[in-house]
N, C-alpha and C positions, 0 to 999 in steps of 0.2 A: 826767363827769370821771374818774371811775373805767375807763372804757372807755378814756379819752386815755391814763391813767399806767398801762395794762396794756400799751398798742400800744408807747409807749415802753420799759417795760420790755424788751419780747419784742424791740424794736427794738436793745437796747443790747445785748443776751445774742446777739443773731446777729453784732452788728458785733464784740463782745471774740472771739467762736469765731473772726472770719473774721479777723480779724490774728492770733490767737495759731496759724492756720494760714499766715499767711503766716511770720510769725516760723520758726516750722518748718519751712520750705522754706529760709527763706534761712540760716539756722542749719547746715543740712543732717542728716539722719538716717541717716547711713551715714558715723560718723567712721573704720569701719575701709578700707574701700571708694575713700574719699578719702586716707589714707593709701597704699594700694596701690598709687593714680593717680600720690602723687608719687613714688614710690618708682619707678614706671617708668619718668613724665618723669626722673627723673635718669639711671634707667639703663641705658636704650635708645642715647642715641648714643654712650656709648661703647662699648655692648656692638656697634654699627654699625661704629665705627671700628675695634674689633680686628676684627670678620670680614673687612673691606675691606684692612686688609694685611696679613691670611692670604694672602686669596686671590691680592693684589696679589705677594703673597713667593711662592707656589706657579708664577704665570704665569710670572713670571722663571723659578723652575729649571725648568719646562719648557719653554723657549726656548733652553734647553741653553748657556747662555751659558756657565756653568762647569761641571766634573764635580760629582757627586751630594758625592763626599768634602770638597771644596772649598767648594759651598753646597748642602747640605742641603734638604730640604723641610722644611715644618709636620709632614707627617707623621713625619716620620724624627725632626724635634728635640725635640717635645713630649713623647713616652714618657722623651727623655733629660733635661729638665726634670722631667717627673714623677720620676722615679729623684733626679735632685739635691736635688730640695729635700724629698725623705724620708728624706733622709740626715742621720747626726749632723754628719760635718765639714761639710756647708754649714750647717748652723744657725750653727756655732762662729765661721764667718765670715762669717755674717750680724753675729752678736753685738759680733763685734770690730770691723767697720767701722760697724754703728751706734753704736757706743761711742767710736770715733774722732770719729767726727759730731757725738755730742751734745756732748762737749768740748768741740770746734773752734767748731763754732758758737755753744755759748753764752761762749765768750773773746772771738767776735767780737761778740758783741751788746755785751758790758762792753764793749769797746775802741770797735766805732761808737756807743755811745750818749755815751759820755764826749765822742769827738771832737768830735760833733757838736751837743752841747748847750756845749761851750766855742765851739766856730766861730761856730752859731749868734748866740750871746749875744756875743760881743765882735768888733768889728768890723777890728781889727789883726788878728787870728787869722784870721778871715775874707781879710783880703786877700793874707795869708802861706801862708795851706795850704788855701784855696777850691780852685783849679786843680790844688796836687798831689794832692788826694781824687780828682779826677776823672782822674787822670791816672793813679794806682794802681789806679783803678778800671774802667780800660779795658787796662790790661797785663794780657797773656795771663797765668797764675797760674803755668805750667809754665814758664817764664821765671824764675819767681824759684828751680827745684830746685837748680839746682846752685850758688849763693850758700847753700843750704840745707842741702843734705849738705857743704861745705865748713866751714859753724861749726858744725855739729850732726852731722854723721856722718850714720851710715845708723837714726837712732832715732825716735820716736816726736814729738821735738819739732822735726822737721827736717817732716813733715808737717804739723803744728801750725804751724808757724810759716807755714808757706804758705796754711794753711786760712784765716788766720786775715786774710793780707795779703790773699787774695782774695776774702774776705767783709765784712770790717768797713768799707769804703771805699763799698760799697753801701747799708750801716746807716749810717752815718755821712750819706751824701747824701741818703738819703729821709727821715729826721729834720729836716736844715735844707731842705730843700722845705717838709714840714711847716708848719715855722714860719714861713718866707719867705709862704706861701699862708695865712697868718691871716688873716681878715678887717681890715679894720681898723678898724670898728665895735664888733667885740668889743672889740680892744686899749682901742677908748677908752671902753666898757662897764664895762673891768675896772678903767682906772684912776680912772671916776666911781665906782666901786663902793671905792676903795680899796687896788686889789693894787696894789703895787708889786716890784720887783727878783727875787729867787726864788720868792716868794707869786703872782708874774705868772705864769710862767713856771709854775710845779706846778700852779695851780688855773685856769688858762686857756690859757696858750701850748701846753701840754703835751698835755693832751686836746684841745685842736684839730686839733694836728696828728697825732693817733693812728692816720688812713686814711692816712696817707702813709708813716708810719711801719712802719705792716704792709706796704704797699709795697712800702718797702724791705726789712723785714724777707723776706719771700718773694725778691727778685733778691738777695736775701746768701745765703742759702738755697741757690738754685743754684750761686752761685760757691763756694760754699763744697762742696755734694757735687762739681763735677766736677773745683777740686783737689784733694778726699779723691782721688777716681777718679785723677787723674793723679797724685800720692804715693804711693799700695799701688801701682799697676805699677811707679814707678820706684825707690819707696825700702821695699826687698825687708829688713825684719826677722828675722834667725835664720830658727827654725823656726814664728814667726806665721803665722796663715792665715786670709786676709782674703779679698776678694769677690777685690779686685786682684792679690792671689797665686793663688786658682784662673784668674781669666781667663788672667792669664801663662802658667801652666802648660798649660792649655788650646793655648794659643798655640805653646809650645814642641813640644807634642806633636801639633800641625796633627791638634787636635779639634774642629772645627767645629762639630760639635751641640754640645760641653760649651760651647764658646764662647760661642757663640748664647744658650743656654739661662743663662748668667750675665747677661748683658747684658741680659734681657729680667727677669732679678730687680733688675738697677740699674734699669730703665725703671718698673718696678712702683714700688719704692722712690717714686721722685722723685715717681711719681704720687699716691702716695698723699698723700706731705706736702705736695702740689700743692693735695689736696684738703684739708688740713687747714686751712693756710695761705688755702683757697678761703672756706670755714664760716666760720673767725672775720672776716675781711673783711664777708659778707654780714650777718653778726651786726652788725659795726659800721655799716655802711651801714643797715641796719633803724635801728636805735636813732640814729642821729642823720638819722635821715628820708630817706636821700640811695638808695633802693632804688623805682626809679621801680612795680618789676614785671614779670614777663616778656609 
């Protein structure tokens, strides 16, 4: 008997070593390693896709399509990008046009969340300004300047006001998408559980529809930098100096690297809040289950 509860013993000490080595395997033992993996999966294709239209931009000018002064190579613009953006006046108008931005944008977040949680919710509203949301929201933004500098001049809120027609009509719709795509299981979840009218709507309607909502929040996003972008070229403030006032002037003086090399700090920009706007998306898709995996 003693021979049985020793075999056993020696029998249970080999099988706890051999899971708490499989444990260890599947745990993994190299969290910096695994770190460094994702760190590359992310940034391998884009670091792929800039080389491919370098190179793709290089083939063109040597195909002689236009003279060197007129398109430039990679090699010629990127020393003139290195020089711009180690400079104080590009910062200044870095400064100004992200300052422009963050206004614009967050007027329009207030102005499509209001719309759209009224349209949303009441079904007259709905049937009166469903179609003109979609309808502002398909007019080209540069459309509305000169109605713009006619009540506002050539100032600050003649931009704004465009930033604002061109973004919030995108928040506004991917909000009542949102809510239009509720379950409606949930809906009668909430009201066995109690919610009714605003209580519906905050504690259920509202965080259901929060993936759609970023949605939209991201395509207002866009609409909203590329009429910043079409406002600094057209509506030229005093002595300001914005991304849109170096491009012009770039323009005026048929600088083509300075050009190039501006355009490719709005490309960065965009990319980046691309990426931001990308993160909290995948954050919500994790937390509400909906991230299948790559």
């Amino acid at each position: 008997m003693a021979h049985d509860t020793a075999h056993k013993r020696d029998t249970g000490d080999r099988l706890n070593r051999e899971l708490a080595g499989l444990d260890a395997l599947e745990l993994g033992g190299h969290p910096g390693r695994d770190r460094l993996s994702r760190v590359w999966n992310a940034v391998w294709p884009m670091f792929t896709a800039v080389l491919i239209a370098l190179a793709a931009w290089q083939i063109v000018v040597w195909t002689g399509w236009k003279e060197p002064w007129v398109l430039p190579g990679p090699g010629d613009t990127l020393p003139v990008f290195w020089d711009q953006v180690t400079s104080g006046r590009f910062w200044e108008a870095v400064g100004l046009t992200m300052q422009r931005a963050a206004i614009g944008f967050a007027a329009s977040v207030l102005v499509g969340v209001v719309v759209g949680t009224l349209v949303s919710r009441f079904r007259v509203l709905r049937r009166a300004f469903g179609s003109l949301i979609t309808g502002l929201q398909t007019m080209p933004s540069i459309a509305w300047f000169p109605l713009a500098i006619l009540l506002f001049k050539l100032s600050e809120s003649a931009i704004l006001f465009v930033v604002v027609l061109g973004a919030a009509p995108s928040i506004a719709n991917g909000l009542i998408a949102g809510v239009d795509y509720t379950p409606p299981i949930l809906l009668r979840a909430g009201k066995v559980m109690g919610l009714r009218g605003l209580n519906l709507y905050r504690h259920l309607i509202m965080p259901a529809s929060l993936p759609s909502f970023v949605a939209g929040l991201k395509q207002g996003w866009a609409f909203a930098w590329r009429s910043l972008m079409a406002g600094e070229l057209l509506v030229i403030i005093g002595d300001t100096t914005s991304l849109g006032v170096l491009l012009s002037q770039a323009r005026e003086l048929n600088n083509t690297a300075d050009m190039i090399s501006y355009m490719i700090v709005i490309l960065i920009i965009g990319i980046f809040i691309d990426q931001v706007f990308g993160a909290v998306d995948n954050a919500i898709r994790s937390r509400w289950g909906l991230d299948a995996g790559d």
